[in-house]
Residue frames relative to the residue before (quaternion, step in Angstrom):
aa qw qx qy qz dx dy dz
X 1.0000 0.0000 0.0000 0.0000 0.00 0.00 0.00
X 0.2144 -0.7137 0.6446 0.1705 3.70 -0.98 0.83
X 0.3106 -0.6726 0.6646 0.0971 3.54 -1.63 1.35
X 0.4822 0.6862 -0.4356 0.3269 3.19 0.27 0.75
X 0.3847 -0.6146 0.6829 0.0892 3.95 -1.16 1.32
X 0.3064 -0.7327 0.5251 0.3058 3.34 -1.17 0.91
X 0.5066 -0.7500 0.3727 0.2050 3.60 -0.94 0.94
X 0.7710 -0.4402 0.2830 0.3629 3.72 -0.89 0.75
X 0.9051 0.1787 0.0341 0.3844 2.93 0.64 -1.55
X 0.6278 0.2128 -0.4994 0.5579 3.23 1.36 1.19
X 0.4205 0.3951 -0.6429 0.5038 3.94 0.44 1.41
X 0.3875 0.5525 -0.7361 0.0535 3.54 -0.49 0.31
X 0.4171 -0.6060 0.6764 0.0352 3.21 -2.03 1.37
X 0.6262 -0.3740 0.4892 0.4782 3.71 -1.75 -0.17
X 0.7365 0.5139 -0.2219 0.3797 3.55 1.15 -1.44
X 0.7605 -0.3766 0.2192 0.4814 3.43 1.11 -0.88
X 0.4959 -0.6840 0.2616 0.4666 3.59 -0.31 -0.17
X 0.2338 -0.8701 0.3748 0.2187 3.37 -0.70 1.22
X 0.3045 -0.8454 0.4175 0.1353 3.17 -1.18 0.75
X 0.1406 -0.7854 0.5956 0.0927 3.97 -0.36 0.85
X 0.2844 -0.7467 0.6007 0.0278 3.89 -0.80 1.40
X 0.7734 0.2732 -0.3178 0.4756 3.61 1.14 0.66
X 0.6917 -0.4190 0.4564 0.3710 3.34 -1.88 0.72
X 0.2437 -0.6188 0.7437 0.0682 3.25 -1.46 1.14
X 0.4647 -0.6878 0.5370 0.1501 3.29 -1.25 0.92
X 0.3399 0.7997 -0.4698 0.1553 3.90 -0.28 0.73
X 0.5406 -0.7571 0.1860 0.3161 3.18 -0.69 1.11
X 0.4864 0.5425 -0.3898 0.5632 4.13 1.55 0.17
X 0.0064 -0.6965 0.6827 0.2209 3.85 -0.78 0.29
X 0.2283 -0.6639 0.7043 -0.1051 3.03 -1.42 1.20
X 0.0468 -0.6804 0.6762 0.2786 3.95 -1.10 0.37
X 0.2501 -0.5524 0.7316 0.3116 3.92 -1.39 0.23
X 0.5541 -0.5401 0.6080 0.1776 3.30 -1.64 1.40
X 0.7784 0.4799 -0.1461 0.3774 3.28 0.92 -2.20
X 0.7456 0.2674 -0.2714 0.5468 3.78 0.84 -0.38
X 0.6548 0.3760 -0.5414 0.3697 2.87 -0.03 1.20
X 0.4401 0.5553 -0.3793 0.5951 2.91 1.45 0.05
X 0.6456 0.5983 -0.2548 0.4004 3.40 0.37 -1.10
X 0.6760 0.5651 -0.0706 0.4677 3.72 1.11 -1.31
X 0.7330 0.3196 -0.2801 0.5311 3.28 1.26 -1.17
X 0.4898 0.5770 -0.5307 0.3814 3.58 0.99 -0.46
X 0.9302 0.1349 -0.1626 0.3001 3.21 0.19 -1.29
X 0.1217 0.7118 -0.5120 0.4651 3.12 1.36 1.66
X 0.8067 0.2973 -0.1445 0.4899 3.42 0.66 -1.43
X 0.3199 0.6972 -0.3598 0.5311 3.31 1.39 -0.05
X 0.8035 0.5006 -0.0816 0.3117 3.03 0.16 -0.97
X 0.5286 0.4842 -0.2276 0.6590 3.52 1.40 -2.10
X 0.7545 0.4404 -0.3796 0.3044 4.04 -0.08 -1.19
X 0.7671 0.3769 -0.2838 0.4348 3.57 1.23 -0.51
X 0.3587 0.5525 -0.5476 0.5160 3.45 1.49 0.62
X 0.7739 0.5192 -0.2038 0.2999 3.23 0.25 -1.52
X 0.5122 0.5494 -0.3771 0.5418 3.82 1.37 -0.34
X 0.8244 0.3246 -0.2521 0.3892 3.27 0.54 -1.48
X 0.6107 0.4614 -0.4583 0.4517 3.73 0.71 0.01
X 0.6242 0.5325 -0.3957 0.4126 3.78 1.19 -0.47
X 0.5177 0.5771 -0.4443 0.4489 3.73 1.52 -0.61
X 0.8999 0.2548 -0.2638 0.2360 3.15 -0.20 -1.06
X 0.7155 -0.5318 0.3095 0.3309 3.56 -1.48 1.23
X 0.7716 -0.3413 0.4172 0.3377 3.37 -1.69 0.98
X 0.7920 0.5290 -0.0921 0.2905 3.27 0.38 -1.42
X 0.5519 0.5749 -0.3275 0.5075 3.48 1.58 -0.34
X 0.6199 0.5320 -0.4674 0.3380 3.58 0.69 -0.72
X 0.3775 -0.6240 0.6201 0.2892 2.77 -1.53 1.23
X 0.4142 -0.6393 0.6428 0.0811 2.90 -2.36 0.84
X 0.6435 -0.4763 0.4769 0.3628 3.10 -1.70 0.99
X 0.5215 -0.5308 0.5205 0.4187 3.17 -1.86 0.96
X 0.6487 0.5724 -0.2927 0.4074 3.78 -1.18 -0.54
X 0.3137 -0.6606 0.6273 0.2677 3.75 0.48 -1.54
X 0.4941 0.7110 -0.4276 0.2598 3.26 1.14 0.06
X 0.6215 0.2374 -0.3435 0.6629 3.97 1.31 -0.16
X 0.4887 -0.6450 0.5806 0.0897 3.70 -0.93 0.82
X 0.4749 -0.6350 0.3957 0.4634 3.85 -0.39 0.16
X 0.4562 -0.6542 0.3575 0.4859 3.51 -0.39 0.28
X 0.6933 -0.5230 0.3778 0.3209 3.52 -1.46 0.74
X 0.3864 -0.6950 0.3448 0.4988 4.32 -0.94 -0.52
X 0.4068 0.6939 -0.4536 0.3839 2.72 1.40 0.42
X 0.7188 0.4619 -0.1890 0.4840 3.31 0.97 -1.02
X 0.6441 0.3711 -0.3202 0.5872 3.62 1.07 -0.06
X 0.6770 0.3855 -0.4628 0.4230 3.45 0.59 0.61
X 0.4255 0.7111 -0.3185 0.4603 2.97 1.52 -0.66
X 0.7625 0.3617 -0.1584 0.5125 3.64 0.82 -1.52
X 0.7290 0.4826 -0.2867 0.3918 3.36 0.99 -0.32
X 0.5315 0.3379 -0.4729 0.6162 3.36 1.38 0.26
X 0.6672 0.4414 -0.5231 0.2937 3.73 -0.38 -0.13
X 0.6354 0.4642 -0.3756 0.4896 3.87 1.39 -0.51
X 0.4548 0.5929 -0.3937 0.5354 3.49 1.26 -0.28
X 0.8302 0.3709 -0.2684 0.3181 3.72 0.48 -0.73
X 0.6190 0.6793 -0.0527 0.3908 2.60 1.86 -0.46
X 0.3128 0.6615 -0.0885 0.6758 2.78 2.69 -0.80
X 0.5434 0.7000 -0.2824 0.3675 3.57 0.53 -1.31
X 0.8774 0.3267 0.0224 0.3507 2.31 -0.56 -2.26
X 0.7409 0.3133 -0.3884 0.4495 3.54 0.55 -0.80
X 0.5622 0.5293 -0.5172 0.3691 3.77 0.87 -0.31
X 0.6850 0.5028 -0.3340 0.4079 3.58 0.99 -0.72
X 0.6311 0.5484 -0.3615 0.4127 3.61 0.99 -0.66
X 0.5106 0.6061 -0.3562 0.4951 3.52 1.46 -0.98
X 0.6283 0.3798 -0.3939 0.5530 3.87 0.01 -1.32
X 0.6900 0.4844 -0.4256 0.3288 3.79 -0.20 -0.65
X 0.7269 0.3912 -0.3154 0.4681 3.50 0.51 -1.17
X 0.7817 0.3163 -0.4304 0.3220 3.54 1.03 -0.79
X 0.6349 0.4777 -0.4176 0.4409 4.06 0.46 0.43
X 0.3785 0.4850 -0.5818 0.5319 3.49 1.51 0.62
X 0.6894 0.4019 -0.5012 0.3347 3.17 0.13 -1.52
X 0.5619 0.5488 -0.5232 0.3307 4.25 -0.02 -0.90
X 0.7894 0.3187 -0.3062 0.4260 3.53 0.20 -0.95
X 0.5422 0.6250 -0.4086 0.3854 3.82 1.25 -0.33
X 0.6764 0.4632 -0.2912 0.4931 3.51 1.02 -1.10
X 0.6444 0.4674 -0.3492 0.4943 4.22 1.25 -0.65
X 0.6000 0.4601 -0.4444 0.4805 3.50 1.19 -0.17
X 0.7214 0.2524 -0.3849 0.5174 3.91 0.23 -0.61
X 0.6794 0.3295 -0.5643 0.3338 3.35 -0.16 0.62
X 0.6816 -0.6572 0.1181 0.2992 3.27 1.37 1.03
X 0.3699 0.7566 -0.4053 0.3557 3.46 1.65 0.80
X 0.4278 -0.8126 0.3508 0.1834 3.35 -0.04 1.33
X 0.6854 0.4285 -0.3500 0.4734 3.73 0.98 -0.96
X 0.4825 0.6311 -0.4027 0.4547 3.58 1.19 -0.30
X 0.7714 0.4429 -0.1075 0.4441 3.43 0.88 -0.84
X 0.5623 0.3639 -0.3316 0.6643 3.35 1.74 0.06
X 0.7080 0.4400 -0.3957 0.3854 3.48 0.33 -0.33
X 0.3220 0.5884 -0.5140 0.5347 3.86 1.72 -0.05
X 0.7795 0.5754 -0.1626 0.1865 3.21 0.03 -1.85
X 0.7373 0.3409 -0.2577 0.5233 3.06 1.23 -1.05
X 0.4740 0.5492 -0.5481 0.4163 3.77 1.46 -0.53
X 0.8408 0.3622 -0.3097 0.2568 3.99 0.12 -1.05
X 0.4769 0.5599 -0.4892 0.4687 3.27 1.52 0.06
X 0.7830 0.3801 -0.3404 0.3559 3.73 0.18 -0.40
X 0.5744 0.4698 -0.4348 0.5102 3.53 1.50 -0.24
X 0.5092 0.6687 -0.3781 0.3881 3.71 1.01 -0.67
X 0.7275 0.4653 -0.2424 0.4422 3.51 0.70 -1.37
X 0.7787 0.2458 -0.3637 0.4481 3.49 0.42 -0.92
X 0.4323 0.6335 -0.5496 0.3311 3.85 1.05 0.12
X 0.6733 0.4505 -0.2895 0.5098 3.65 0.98 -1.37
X 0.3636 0.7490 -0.3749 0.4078 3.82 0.83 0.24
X 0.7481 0.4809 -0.0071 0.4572 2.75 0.74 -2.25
X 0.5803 0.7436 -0.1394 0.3015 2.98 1.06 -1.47
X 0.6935 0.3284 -0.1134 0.6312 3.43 1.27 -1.53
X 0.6305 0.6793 -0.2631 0.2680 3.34 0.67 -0.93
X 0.6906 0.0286 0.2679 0.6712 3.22 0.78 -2.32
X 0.0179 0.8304 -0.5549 -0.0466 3.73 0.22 0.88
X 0.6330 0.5270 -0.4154 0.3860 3.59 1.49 -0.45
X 0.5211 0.5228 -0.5435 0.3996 3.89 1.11 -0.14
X 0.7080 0.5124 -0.3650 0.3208 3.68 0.73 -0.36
X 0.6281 0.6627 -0.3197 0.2531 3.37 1.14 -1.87
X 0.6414 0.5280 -0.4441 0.3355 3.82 0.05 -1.14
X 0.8036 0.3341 -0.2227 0.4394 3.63 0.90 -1.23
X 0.5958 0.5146 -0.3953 0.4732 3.54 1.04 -0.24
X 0.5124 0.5972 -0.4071 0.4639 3.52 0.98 -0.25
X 0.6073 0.5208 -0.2352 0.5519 3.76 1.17 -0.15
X 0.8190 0.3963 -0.1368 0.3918 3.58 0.80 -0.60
X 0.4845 -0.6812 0.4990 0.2287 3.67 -1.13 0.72
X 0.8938 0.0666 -0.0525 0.4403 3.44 1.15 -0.29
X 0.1424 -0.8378 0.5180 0.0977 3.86 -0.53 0.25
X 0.5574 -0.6636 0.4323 0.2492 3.09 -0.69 0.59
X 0.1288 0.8456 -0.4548 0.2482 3.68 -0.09 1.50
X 0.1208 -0.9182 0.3698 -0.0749 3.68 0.23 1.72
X 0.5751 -0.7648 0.2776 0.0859 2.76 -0.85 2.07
X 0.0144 -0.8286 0.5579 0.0439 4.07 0.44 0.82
X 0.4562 -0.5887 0.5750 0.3385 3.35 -1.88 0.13
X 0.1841 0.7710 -0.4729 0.3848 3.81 1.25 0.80
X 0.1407 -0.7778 0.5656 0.2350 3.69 0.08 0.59
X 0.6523 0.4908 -0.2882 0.5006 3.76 -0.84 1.15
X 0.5088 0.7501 -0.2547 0.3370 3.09 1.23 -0.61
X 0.5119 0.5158 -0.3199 0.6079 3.73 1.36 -1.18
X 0.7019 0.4890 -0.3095 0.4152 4.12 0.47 -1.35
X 0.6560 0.4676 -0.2932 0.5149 3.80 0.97 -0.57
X 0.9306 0.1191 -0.2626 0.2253 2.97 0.42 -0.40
X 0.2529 0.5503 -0.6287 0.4879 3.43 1.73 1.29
X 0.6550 0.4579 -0.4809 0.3605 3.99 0.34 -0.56
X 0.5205 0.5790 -0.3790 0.5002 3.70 1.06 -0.70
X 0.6897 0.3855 -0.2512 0.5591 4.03 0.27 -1.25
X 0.7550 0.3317 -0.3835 0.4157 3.82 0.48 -0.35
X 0.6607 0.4184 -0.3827 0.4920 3.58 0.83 -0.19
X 0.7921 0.4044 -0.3095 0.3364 3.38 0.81 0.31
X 0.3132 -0.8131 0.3622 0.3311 2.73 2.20 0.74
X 0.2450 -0.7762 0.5731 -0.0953 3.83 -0.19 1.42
X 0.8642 0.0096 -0.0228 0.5025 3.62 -0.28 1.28
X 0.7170 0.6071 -0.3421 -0.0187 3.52 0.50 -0.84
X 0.4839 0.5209 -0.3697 0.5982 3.04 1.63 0.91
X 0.5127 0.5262 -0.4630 0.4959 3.44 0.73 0.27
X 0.5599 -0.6791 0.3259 0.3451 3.49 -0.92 0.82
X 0.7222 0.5314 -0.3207 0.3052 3.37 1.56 -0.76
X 0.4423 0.7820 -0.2801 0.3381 3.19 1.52 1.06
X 0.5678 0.5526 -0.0367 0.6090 2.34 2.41 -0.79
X 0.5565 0.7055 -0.1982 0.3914 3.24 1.61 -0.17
X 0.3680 -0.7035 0.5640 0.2270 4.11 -0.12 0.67
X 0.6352 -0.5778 0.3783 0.3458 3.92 -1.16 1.31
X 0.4969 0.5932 -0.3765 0.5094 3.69 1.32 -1.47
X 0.5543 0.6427 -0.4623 0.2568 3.93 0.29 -0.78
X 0.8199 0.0762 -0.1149 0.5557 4.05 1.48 -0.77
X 0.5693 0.4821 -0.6095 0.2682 2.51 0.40 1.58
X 0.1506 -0.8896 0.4047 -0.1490 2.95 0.30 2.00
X 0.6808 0.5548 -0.4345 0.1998 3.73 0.96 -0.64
X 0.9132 -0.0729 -0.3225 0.2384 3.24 0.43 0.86
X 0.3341 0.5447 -0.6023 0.4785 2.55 0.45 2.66
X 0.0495 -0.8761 0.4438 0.1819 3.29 0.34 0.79
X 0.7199 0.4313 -0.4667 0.2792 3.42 0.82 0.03
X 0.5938 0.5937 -0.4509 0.3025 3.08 1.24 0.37
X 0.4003 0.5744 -0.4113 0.5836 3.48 1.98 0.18
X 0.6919 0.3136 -0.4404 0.4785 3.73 0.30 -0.47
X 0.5696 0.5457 -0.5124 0.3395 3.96 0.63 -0.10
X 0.7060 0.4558 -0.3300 0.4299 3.28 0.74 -1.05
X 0.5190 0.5169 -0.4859 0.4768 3.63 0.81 -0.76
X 0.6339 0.6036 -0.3567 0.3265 3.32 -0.18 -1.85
X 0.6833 0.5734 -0.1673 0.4199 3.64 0.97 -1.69
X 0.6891 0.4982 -0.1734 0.4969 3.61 1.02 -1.34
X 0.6216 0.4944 -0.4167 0.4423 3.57 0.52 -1.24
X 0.7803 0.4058 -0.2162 0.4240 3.52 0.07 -1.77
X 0.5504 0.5146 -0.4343 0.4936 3.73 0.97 -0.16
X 0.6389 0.5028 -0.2854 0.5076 3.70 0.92 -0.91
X 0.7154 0.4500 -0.2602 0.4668 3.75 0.56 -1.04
X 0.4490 0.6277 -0.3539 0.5283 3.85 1.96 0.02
X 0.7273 0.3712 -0.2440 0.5233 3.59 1.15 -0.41
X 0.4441 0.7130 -0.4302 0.3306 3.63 0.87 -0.64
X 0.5549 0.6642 -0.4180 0.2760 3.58 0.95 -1.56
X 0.7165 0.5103 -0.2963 0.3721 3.73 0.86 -0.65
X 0.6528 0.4566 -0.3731 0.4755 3.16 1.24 0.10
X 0.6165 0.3531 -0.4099 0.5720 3.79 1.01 -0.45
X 0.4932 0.4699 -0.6309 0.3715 3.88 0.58 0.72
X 0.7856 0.2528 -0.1804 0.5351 3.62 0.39 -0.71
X 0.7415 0.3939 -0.3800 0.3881 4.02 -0.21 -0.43
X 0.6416 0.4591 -0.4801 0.3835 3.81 0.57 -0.26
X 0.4793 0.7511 -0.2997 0.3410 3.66 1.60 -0.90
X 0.8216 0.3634 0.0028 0.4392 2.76 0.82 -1.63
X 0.5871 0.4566 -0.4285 0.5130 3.57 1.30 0.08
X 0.5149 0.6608 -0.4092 0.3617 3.72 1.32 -1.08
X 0.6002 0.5756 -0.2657 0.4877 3.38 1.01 -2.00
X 0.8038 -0.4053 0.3502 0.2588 4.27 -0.09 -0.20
X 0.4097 0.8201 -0.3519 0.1891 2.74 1.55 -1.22
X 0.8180 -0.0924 0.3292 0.4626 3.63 -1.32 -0.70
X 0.2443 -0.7424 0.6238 0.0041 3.55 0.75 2.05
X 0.5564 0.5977 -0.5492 0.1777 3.80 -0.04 -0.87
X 0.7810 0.4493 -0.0880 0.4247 3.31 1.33 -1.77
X 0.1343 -0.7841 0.5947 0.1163 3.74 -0.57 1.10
X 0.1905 -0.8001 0.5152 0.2413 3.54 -0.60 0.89
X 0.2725 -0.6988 0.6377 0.1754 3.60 -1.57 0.73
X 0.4938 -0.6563 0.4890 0.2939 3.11 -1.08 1.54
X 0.4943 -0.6761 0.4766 0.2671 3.63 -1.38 0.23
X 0.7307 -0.5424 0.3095 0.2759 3.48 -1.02 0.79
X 0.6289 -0.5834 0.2551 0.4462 4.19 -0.13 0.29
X 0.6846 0.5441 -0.2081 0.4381 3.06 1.23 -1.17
X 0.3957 0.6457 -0.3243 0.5669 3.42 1.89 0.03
X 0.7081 0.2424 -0.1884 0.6359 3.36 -0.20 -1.18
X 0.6714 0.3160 -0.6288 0.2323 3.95 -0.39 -0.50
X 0.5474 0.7052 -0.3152 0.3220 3.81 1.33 -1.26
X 0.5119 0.6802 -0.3877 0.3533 3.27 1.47 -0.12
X 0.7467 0.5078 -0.0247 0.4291 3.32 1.62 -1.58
X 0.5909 0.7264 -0.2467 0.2496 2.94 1.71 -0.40
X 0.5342 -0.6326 0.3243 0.4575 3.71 -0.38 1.09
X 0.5462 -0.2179 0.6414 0.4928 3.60 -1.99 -0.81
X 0.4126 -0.7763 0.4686 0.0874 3.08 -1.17 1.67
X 0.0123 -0.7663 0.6253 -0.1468 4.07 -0.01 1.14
X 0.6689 -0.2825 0.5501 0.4126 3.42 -2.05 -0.13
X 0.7611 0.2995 -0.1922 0.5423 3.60 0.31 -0.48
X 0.4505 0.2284 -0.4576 0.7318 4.02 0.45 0.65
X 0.4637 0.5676 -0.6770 -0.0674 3.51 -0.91 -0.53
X 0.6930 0.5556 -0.2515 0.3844 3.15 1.19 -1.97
X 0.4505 0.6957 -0.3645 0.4247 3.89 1.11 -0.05
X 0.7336 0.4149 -0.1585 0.5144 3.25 0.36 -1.69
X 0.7125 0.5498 -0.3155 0.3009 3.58 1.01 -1.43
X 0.7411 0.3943 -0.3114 0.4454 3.79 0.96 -0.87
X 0.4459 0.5705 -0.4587 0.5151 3.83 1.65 0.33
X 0.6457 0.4885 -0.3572 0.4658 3.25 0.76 -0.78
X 0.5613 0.4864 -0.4307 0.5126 4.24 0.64 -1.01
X 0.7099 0.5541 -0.3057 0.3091 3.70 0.37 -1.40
X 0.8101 0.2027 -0.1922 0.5154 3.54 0.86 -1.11
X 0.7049 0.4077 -0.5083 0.2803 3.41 0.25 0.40
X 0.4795 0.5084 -0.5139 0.4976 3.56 1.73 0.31
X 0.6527 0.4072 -0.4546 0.4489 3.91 0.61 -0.14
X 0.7191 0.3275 -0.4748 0.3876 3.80 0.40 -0.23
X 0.8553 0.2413 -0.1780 0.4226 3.09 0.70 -1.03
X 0.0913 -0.8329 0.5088 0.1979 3.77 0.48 0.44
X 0.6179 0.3195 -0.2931 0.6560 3.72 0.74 -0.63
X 0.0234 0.7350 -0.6704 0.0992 3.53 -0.41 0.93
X 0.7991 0.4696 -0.1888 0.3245 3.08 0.38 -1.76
X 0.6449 0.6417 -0.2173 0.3536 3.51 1.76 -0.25
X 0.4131 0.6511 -0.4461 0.4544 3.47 2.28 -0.40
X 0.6619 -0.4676 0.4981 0.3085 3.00 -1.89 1.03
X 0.6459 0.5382 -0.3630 0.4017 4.09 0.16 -0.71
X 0.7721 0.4581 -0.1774 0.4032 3.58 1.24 -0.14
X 0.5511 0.6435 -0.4192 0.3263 3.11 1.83 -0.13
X 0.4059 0.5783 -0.5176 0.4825 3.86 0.56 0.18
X 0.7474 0.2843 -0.3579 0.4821 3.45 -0.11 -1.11
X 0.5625 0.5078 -0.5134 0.4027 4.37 0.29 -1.10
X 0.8193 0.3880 -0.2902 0.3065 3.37 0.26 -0.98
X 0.5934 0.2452 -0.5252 0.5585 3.60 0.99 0.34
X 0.5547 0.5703 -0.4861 0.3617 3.63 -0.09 0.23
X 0.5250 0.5453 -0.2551 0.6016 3.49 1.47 -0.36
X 0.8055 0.5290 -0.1655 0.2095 3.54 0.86 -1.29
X 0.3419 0.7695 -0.3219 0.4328 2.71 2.61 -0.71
X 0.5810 -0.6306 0.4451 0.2581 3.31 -1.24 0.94
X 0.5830 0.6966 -0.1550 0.3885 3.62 1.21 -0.29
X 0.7501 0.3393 -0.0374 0.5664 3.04 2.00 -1.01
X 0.5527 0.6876 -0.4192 0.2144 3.22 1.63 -0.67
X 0.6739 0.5137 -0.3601 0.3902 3.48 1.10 -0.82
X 0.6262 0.5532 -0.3511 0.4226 3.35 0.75 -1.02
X 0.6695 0.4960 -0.2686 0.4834 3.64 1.23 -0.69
X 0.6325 0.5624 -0.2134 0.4879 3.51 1.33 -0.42
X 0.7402 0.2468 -0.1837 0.5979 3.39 1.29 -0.28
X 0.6754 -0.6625 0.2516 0.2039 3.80 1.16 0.94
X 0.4048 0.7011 -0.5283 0.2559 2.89 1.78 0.31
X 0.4081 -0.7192 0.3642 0.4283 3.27 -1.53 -0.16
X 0.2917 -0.7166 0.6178 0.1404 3.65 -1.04 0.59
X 0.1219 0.7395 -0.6079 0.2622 3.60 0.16 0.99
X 0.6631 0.3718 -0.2594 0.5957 3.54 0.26 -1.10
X 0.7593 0.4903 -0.2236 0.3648 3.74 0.21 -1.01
X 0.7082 0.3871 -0.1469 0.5719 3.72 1.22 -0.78
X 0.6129 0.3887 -0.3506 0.5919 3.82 1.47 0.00
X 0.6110 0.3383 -0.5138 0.4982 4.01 0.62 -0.41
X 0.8649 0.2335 -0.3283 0.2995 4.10 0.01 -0.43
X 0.2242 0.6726 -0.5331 0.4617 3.11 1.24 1.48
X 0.7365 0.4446 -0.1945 0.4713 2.92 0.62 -2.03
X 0.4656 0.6317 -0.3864 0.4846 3.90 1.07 -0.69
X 0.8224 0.3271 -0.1720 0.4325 3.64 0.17 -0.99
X 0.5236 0.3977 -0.4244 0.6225 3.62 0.96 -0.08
X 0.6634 0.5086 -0.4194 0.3540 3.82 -0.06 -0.96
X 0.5274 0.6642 -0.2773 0.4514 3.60 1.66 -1.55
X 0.6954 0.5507 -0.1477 0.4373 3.27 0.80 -1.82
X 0.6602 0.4241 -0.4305 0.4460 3.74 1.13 -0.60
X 0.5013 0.7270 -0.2824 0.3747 3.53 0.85 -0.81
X 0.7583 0.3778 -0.1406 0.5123 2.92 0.55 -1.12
X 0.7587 0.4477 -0.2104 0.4239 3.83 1.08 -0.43
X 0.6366 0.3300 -0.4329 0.5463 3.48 1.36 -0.29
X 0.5409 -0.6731 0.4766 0.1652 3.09 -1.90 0.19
């Protein structure tokens, strides 16, 4: 499966350049440097042009509770809120410039330019260090968002002890456990030669990823609707997009949830599924079943019939992988 959002600049249309805010399902994963870059710009893009227009408009517009029971807020309290969206503005404008002058030295490193590849090195060794800083220090500025992730940045010293710091560091910041691979059984990657159980986990990851998107169609559809940056035409997202929005904390008990999202989007990305080369072992006992042999002997077609007990065996394959 490929995590990956098609990027501004290689959809350009006659009309403009479209722009899709969710993970396509495909069977190669692949990260784009450039969309995601591309996403956070006009993420923060976006937060800054909420944050003007709610700062334009007078005290006096806010609407009030029926009753009078919430008062308008105070100026203290609108400044109060208006410097934290200010900081907030900040940070992602500043994280953006970062990723995009990493990405320059990322693209001179795989084309095999060594100082490009020390100067990565030495940028993450010094963000690394004062992160593990933080880490011991103030783990709660970190936890909510690390509680989302599969990995953290955690630098290897000749300090004996150092391995022991820094599983206590990943355990006190509880590493992933809301991410779905957390919920996942070890048997879950070893996949090379089960492929639907590689398309479960994908299948599992994508729609877990397209669970977080929701924050971008809060703020970027607003702000293109509103005039913004006419170049970009946005494309709404596919059902299984918006349903992934609703979808519980994946368990034995969610499974059967996640599982018919999972049939739904991988016949819309991948309609010819059942034709990829990584599947012809399994088509061909599915053909062999005593049920199909004739129908397979006289040329009917079995499309519908050879994609539902595909999708059957990957769904099987999820079962068997969450915990």
């Amino acid at each position: 499966m490929k995590t990956k959002t098609s990027s501004p600049k290689k959809a350009a249309t006659k009309r403009g350049k479209q722009l899709n805010l969710y993970t396509r399902c495909l069977p190669v994963r692949c990260h784009d440097v450039d969309t995601m870059i591309d996403l956070l710009q006009l993420y923060g893009e976006a937060k800054q042009w909420r944050f003007e227009r709610d700062r334009e408009q007078p005290a006096m517009e806010q609407p009030k509770a029926s009753g009078g029971s919430f008062p308008p807020l105070s100026a203290e309290d609108l400044a109060e809120a208006e410097k934290a969206l200010e900081d907030k503005s900040a940070c992602l404008s500043a994280q953006s410039r970062m990723l995009e002058s990493s990405n320059g030295l990322i693209q001179r490193m795989l084309k095999g330019d060594a100082s490009a590849a020390a100067a990565l090195l030495r940028m993450a060794e010094q963000v690394t260090w004062v992160l593990q800083l933080q880490y011991r220090s103030a783990p709660e500025l970190f936890r909510n968002h690390i509680e989302f992730m599969d990995r953290v940045p955690v630098i290897a010293t000749l300090r004996p002890g150092w391995v022991r710091r820094a599983e206590e560091s990943v355990r006190c910041l509880n590493l992933g456990s809301k991410r779905v691979s957390s919920r996942l059984k070890g048997s879950a990657y070893k996949t090379e030669h089960n492929p639907c159980r590689a398309w479960a986990g994908w299948a599992l990851d994508v729609l877990e990823q397209n669970r977080l998107t929701i924050a971008y169609w809060q703020e970027i559809p607003a702000y293109l609707q509103a005039g913004n940056r006419p170049d970009l035409e946005l494309e709404l997202p596919p059902q299984w997009v918006i349903k992934s929005w609703e979808l519980p904390a994946l368990s034995k008990q969610t499974l059967s949830e996640w599982s018919l999202l999972v049939r739904e989007m991988i016949r819309d990305q991948v309609p010819e599924f059942h034709d990829l080369p990584e599947f012809k072992t399994e088509i061909q006992r599915i053909k062999a079943r005593t049920r199909h042999r004739d129908d397979v002997a006289a040329g009917k077609p079995l499309t519908g019939t050879l994609q539902t007990a595909l999708l059957d065996k990957i769904v099987n394959a999820m079962r068997s992988i969450v915990v």
